[in-house]
C-alpha positions in Angstrom: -16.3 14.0 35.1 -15.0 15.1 32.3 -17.8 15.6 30.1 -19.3 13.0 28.2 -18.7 9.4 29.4 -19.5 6.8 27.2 -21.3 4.1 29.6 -21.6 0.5 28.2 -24.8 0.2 26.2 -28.0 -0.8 27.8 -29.1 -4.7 28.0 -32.0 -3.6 26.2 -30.8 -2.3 23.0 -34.2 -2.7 21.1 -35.3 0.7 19.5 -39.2 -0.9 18.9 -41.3 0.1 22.0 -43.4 -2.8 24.0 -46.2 -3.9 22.9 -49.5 -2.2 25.0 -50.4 -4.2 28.1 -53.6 -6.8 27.7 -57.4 -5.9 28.6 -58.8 -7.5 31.4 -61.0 -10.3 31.0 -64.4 -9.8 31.2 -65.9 -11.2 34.7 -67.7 -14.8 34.3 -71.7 -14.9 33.9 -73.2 -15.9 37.2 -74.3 -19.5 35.6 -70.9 -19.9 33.6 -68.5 -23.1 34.9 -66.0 -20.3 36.1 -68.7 -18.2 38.1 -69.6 -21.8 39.8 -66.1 -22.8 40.6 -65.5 -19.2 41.6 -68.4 -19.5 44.1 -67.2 -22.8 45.6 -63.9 -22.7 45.8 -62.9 -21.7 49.4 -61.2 -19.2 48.7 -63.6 -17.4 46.3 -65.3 -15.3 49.2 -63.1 -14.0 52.2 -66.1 -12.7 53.5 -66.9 -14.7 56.8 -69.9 -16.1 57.6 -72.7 -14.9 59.5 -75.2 -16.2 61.8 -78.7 -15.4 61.3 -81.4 -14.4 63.8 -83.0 -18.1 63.8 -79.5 -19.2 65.1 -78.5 -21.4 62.0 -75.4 -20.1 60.2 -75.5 -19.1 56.4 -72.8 -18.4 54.4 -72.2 -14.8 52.9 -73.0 -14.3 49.3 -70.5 -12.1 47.0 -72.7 -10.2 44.2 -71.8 -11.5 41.0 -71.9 -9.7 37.7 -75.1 -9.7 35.6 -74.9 -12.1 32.8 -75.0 -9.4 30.1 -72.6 -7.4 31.7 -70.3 -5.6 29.1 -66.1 -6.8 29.3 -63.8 -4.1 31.3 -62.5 -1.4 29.2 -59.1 -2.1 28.0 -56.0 -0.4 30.4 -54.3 2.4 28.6 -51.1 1.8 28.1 -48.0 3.0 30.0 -44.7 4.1 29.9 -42.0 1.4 28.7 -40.7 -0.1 31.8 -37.1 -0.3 31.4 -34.6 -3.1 31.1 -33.3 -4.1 34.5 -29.5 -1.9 34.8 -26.9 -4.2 36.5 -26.2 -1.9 40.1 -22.6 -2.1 39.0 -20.9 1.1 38.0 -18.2 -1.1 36.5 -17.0 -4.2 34.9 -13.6 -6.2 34.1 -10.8 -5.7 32.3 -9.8 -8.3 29.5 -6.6 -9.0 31.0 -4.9 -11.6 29.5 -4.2 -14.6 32.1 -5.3 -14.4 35.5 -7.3 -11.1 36.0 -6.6 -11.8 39.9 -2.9 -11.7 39.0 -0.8 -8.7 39.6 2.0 -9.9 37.2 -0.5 -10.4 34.5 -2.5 -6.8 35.7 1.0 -5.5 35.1 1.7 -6.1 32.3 -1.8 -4.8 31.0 -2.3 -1.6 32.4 0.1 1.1 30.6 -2.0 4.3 31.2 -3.1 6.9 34.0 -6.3 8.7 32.3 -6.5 12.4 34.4 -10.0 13.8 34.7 -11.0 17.0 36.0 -14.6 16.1 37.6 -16.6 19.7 36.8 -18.3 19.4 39.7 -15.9 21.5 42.3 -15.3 19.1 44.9 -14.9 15.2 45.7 -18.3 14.7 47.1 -20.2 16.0 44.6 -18.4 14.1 41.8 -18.8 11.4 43.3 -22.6 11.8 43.6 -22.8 13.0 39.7 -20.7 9.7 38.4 -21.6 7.5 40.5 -25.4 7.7 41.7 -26.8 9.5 38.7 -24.4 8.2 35.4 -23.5 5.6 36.6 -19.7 5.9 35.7 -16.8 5.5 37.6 -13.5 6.2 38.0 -10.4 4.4 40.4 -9.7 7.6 42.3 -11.1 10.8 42.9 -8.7 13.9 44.5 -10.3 16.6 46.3 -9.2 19.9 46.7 -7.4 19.6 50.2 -5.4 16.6 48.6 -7.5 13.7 49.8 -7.3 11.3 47.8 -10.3 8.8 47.6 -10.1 5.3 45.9 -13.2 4.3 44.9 -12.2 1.2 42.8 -9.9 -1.9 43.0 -7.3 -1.3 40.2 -8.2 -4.8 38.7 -11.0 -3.8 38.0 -12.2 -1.8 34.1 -13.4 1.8 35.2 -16.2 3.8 33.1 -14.6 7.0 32.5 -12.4 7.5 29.2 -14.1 4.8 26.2 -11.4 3.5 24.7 -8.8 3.7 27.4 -10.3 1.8 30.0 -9.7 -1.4 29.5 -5.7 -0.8 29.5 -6.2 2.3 32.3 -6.5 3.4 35.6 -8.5 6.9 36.2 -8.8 10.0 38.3 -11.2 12.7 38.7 -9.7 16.3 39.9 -11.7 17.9 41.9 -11.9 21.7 39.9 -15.0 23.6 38.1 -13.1 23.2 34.4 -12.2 25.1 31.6 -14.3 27.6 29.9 -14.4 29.5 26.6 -12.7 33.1 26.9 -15.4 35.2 25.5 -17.2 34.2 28.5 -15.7 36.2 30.5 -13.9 38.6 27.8 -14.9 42.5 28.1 -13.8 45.5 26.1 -11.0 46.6 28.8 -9.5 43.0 28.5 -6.9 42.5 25.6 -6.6 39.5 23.7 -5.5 36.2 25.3 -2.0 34.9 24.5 -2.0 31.4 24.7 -0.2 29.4 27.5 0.5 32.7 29.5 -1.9 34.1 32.5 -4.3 36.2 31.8 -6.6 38.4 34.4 -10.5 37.6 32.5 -13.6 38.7 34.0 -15.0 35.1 35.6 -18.6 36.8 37.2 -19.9 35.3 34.0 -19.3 32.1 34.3 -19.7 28.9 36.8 -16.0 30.0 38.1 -17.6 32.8 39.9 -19.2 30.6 41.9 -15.8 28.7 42.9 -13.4 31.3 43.0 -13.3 34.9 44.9 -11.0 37.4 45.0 -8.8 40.0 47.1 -5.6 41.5 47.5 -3.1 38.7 46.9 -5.1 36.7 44.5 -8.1 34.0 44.0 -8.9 31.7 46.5 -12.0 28.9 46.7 -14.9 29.6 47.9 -18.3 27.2 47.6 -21.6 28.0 46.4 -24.2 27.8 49.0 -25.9 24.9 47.5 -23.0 22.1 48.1 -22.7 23.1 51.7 -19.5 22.7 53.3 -18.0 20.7 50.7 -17.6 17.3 52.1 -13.7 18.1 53.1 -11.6 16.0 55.2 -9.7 18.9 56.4 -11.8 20.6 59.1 -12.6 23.4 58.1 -10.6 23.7 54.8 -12.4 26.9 53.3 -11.7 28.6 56.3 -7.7 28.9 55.4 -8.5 30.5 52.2 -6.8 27.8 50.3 -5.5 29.4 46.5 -5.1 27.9 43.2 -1.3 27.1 42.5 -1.5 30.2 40.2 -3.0 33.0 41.6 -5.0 34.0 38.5 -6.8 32.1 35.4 -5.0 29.7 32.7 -5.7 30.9 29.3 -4.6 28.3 26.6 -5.7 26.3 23.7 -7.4 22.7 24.2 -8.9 21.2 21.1 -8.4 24.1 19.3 -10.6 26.1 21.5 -9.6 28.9 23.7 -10.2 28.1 27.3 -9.9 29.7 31.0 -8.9 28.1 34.0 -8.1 28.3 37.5 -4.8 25.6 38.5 -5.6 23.3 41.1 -4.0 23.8 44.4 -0.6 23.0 45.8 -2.3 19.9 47.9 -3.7 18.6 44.6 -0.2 18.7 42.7 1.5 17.3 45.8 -0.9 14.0 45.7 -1.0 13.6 42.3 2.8 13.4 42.5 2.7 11.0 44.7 0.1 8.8 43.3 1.5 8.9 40.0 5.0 7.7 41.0 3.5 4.8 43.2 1.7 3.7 39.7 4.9 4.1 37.5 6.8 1.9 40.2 3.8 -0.6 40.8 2.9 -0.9 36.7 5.9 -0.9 34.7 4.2 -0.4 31.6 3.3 3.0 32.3 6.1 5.6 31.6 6.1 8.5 33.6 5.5 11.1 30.7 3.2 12.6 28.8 1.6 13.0 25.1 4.4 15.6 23.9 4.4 17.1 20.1 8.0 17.5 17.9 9.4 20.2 20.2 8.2 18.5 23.5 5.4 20.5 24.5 2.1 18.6 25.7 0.0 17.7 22.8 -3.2 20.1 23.0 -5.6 17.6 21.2 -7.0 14.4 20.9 -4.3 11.9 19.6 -4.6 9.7 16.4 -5.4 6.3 16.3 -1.8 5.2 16.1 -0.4 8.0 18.7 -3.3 6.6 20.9 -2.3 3.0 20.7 1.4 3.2 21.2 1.2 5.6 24.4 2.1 4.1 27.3 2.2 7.0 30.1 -0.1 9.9 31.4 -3.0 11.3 29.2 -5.5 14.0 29.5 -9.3 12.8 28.6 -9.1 14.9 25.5 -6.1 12.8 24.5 -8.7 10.0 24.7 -11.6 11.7 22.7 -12.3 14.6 20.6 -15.0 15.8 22.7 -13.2 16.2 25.8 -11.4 19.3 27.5 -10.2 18.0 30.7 -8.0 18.2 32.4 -7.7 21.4 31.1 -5.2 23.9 30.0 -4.5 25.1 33.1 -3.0 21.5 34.6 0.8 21.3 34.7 2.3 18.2 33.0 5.9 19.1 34.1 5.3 19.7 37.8 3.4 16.5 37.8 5.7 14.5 36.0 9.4 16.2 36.9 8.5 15.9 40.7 7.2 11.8 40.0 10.2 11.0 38.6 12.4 12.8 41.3 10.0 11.0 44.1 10.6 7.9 42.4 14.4 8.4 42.4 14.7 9.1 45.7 13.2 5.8 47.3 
């Protein structure tokens, strides 16, 4: 989830509030032309009538307000209520031609926007975006691999601002990224960039993902998101591990960050998924944002970077404000074993 969406703005973009709600009108005197056609209109009274002790029926009489009766105190007034929200989470893609047309979809979509969701697993991204932001995203990969589309490719995700209308998006199920001095203590050395490093994570919302013994990490849950929502029955139970046994440490945005890798199911989908796009769009090249001596590009890109890059990007390719997927993700496994995939059908 990536951080900060931008969701479309809202239908009511007004900044004035309402005006307050009108008083009641005061109640008709008891001689007044209303109070009479109140009284003999049928359906002034749906009291019934009663029969008295003579035997001869009378109709019930409703009291009616005295004729100097003061007008009803004026309703506070409430809360603004809200513009109706469409239910949709997303919207269309100006695609040139037919936007029911692969050929034309084809030649539109030229990116592959990858998310890490912050939320730990599938289920509870899914929950996050979807039910309480309102966002969206075309696939969402959970930690045992499963992937989960949530969206038909023709159609414009929420998820990356600028990008969606030319991209398709997926949210990685891992905690994130988070700054160093988090977790750094005075028995830890200073953090070289793009190497492992062994941080103290009790700190910070990775404790709560990750535990450790002998060999390494592995995942664990916090109590609160239950078993996790897995496909795989009972996936915490084999100890699954990061790809890398300990925490990322590199530089995203020009902040230092810590991060565990996602797991050898995770890379082994994504490779999959991102050759089948590469061979289904043509448009988008199996790479990555790279700087002069082919390294991946560790910020946002500029305007003209951003518009002629037709391939894989990170979210904080897309915007400033953005960290995922984080500098633990590996661009070469994913896009080496794509191209090899796709070479091999």
């Amino acid at each position: 989830m990536t951080g900060d969406y931008s969701p479309p703005p809202s239908c009511s973009s007004s900044s004035s509030p309402p005006a307050p709600p009108r008083p009641d009108p005061p109640p008709p005197a008891a001689n007044s032309p209303a109070a009479a056609t109140r009284s003999s209109s049928p359906a002034a009274s749906s009291t019934p009538a009663r029969r008295s002790s003579s035997g001869s029926t009378r109709a019930a009489t409703t009291p009616t307000a005295p004729t100097n009766a003061s007008p009803a105190p004026a309703r506070p007034p409430g809360r603004p209520i809200p513009a109706p929200r469409t239910p949709n989470r997303y919207s269309s893609r100006n695609t040139p031609g037919d936007p029911n047309s692969l050929t034309d979809l084809q030649r539109h979509i030229d990116q592959f926007v990858i998310h890490y969701d912050a939320a730990g697993t599938s289920r509870q991204c899914f929950k996050i975006l979807h039910d309480l932001r309102g966002l969206s995203s075309h696939f969402l990969l959970d930690l045992d691999g499963t992937i989960y589309q949530t969206l038909d490719l023709k159609e414009k995700a929420w998820h990356a601002t600028i990008a969606n209308d030319r991209s398709i998006g997926i949210e990685i199920a891992n905690i994130g990224a988070y700054p160093l001095d988090a977790f750094a203590t005075d028995a830890i050395p200073a953090p070289d960039p793009h190497h492992i490093t062994t941080p103290q994570i009790e700190s910070s919302p990775l404790a709560g993902f990750y535990a450790r013994d002998k060999s390494g990490y592995f995942l664990t849950l916090p109590g609160w998101l239950g078993d996790g929502g897995y496909r795989t029955p009972d996936y915490l139970l084999t100890y699954p591990r990061p790809s890398r046994p300990l925490p990322i440490t590199g530089t995203i945005q020009g902040q230092t960050l810590t991060q565990f890798d996602l797991t050898d199911a995770q890379y082994d989908s994504l490779i999959r998924l991102t050759a089948t796009l590469c061979t289904v769009f043509p448009e988008l090249r199996c790479d990555y944002p790279r700087d002069a001596a082919g390294r991946p590009i560790d910020h946002a890109l500029t305007p003209d970077q951003f518009a002629h890059h037709h391939g894989l990007l990170g979210h904080y390719h897309v915007q400033q404000n953005k960290l995922d997927p984080g500098p633990a993700f590996d661009w070469e496994r994913v896009v080496v074993g794509a191209r090899r995939l796709r070479a091999s059908r």
